[in-house]
N, C-alpha and C positions, 0 to 999 in steps of 0.2 A: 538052800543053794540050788538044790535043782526049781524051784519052782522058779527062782533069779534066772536062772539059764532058759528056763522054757521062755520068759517075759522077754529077754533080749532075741531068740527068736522068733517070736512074734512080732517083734517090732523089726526086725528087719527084712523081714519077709513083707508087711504092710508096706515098709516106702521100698524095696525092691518092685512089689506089684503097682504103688501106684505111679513109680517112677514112667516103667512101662507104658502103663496106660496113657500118661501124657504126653509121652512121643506115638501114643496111635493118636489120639486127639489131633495132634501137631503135623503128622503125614495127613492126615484126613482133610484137614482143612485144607493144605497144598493143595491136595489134587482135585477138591472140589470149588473151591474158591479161585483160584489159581491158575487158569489156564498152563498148557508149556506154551511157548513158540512156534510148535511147528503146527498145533492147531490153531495160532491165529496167524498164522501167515498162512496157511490155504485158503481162506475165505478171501481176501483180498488180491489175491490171483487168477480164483475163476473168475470174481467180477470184473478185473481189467480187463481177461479173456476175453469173457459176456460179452463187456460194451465195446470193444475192439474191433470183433467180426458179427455179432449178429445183431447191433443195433444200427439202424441204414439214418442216413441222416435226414433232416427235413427234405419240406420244397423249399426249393430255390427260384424265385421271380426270376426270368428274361422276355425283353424284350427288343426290337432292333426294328431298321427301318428297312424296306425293301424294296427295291426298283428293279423292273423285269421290263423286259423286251418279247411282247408275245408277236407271233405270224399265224394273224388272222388268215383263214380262207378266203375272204372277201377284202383283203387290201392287199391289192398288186401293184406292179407299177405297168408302163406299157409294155414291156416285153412278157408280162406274166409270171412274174416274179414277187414270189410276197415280201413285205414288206416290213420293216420290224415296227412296234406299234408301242409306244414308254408305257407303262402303266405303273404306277406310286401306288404304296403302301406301307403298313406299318403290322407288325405280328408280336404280341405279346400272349405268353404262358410261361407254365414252370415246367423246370428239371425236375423229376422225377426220380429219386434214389435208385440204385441197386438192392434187392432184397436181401443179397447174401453175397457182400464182396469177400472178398480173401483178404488175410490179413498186411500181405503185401501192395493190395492194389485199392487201400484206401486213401481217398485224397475228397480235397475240395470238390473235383472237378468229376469226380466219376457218378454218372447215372446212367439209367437203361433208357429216359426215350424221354421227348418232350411233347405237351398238349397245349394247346391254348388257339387262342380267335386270330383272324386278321382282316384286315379292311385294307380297300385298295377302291381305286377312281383312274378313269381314264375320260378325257377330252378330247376327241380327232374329230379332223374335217375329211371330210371324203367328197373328192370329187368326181368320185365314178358315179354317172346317171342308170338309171335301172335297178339300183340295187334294192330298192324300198318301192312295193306294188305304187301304181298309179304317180311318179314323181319322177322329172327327168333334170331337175337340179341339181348341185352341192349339198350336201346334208352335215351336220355336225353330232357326231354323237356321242353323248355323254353315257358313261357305264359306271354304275355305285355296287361293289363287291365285298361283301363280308364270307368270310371262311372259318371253318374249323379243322382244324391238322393236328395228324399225329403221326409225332417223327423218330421213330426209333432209332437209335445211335447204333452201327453198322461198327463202328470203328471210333474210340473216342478215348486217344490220350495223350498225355504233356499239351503239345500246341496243336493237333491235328483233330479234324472231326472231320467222320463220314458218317450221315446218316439219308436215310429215305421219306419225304415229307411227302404224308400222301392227305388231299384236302377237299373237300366235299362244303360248296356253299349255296350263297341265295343272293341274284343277281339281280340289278333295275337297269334297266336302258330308257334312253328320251331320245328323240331325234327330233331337229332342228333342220327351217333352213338354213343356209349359212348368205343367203340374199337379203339384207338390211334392209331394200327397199317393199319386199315381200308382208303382205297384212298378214297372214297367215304364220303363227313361228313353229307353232308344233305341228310333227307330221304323225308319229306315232312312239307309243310307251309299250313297253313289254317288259316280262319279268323272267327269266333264266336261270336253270341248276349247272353249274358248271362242276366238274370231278378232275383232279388231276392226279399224277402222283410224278413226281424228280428223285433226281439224285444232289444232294449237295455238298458239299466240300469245304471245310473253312479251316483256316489257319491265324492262331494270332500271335502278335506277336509278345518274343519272351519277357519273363520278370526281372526287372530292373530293381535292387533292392532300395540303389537312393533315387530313383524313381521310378516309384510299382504303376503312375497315371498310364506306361508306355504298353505293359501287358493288356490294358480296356480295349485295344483297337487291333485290326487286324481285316485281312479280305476273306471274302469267298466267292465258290463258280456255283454258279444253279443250272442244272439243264432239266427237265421234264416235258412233259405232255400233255395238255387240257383236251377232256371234249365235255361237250355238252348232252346235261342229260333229257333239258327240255328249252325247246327256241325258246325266244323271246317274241319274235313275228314269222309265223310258221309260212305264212304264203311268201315270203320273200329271198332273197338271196344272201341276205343277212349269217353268217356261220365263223363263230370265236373257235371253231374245233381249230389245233394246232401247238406246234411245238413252243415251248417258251424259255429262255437262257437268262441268266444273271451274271455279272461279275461286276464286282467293286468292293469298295469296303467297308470292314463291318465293325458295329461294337455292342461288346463282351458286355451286358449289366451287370452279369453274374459275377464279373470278376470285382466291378467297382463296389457290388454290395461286399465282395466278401473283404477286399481291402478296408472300407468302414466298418467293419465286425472288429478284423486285425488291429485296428488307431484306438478303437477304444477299448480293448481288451489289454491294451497297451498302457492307457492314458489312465485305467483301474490300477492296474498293477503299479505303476508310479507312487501315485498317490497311498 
C-alpha cells in the first residue's frame, strides 16, 4: 500500500508539474510572438508624425508670362519726361519647398522662395537724333534679354503672395535705321549686364470646387529698379538704368499642375 500511495504521488506531482510548464510555454509564446497593441500602434504614429512635419514636399514647375513697362534714361518725350517703354517676356522656374513647415501650415502652396530663367525682347523706335555717336536719324532698337532670379517669398498664403525678385542677366542690343530708303541698316550692336531687384505682389483668384479652372488665373503689381552693370555702347547716350512697374494678369501653373495630380488621383481611386 504504501508503495501504491508513493506511485499515486508521483504521478500527480508529474502532470501538476507538467501542467505548469505548458502555461509557461503558452505565456512565452504570447509575449514573444505576439506583439500587445500598444507596441504596434507607436510605430505607426511617429511615421505619420515623420512625414507630416519633416518631410518638405517636391519642386513644383511655374511658369507665367510677363510684360513690364521700363523708363529708360534715354526715352523722353519733349518736355523731358521719360517714357514708359513695353518689354515682353516669359519666366519659368520652380517652387522650392519649405524645409521645416509646422504641422499647421502645410499645404500645396507653401514654399520658401523661387529660381528659375527669363527671357524678354524689346523693339522701339527712337526718334531722338544724337543719341548713337556719329548718327542724326531715327534709330530702331531691338534688345534680346535672358535673366536668372531668385525670388524669396516675403509673405505667401491662401491667395496672397509677396515676394522680392532680384535678377541678374546677359543682354544683346542691334540698332537700325528706321529710314527704308537708307543703304546702310545697321548702325551698331552691343552687349549689356543688366541687375535689378522689385517687389511684387500677386493675388489669385479663389478655389471653386465645381470649377477648380477659376483658381489658375489671377493679377499682380511689379515695381523695381534696373541698372546696368556694363553699357552696351559706352561712348554714347544710350542708358536702360531706371525704374520699371508691371500690373496685369497672371497664371498660376502651379495650381493647374496640382489640380491634374487631384483628377487622377481621383480617376485611381474610382477605378
Amino acid at each position: 500500500m504504501k508503495n501504491m500511495s508513493r506511485f499515486w504521488r508521483l504521478l500527480l506531482l508529474s502532470l501538476f508539474w507538467g501542467g505548469n510548464l505548458g502555461n509557461a510555454l503558452a505565456q512565452t509564446n504570447i509575449s514573444v510572438k505576439k506583439p500587445t497593441q500598444l507596441s504596434a500602434d507607436k510605430k505607426p504614429l511617429s511615421d505619420s508624425v515623420q512625414a507630416r512635419v519633416d518631410s518638405p514636399k517636391s519642386l513644383t514647375f511655374s511658369a507665367s508670362t510677363d510684360q513690364r513697362f521700363f523708363f529708360f534714361n534715354d526715352t523722353r518725350n519733349s518736355n523731358g519726361r521719360r517714357m514708359p517703354v513695353s518689354v515682353y517676356g516669359l519666366r519659368a522656374g520652380f517652387l522650392f519647398p519649405v524645409r521645416h513647415p509646422r504641422p499647421a501650415e502645410v499645404d500645396g502652396r507653401r514654399a520658401a522662395f523661387k529660381a528659375g530663367l527669363g527671357f524678354y525682347f524689346v523693339n522701339q523706335s527712337l526718334n531722338q537724333p544724337g543719341l548713337l555717336p556719329a548718327t542724326s536719324e531715327a534709330v530702331t532698337r531691338h534688345l534680346r534679354i535672358a535673366t536668372a532670379f531668385f525670388e524669396p517669398y516675403l509673405y505667401r498664403k491662401r491667395s496672397v503672395e509677396i515676394s522680392l525678385p532680384i535678377e541678374i542677366g546677359y543682354g544683346h542690343s542691334r540698332y537700325e535705321h528706321s529710314n527704308s530708303q537708307s543703304n546702310e541698316s545697321e548702325v551698331a550692336r552691343g552687349v549689356f549686364l543688366p541687375a535689378g531687384v522689385g517687389v511684387l505682389g500677386s493675388y489669385q483668384f479663389p478655389n471653386i470646387r465645381w470649377f477648380r479652372p477659376f483658381h489658375w488665373f489671377g493679377f499682380n503689381a511689379l515695381a523695381g529698379y534696373r541698372f546696368i552693370l556694363k553699357k552696351d555702347v559706352p561712348s554714347s547716350q544710350i542708358n536702360y538704368t531706371g525704374f520699371y512697374i508691371s500690373v496685369g494678369p497672371s497664371f498660376f501653373l502651379e495650381n493647374l499642375t496640382a489640380d491634374i495630380k487631384y483628377w487622377r488621383n481621383k480617376r485611381r481611386k474610382k477605378k
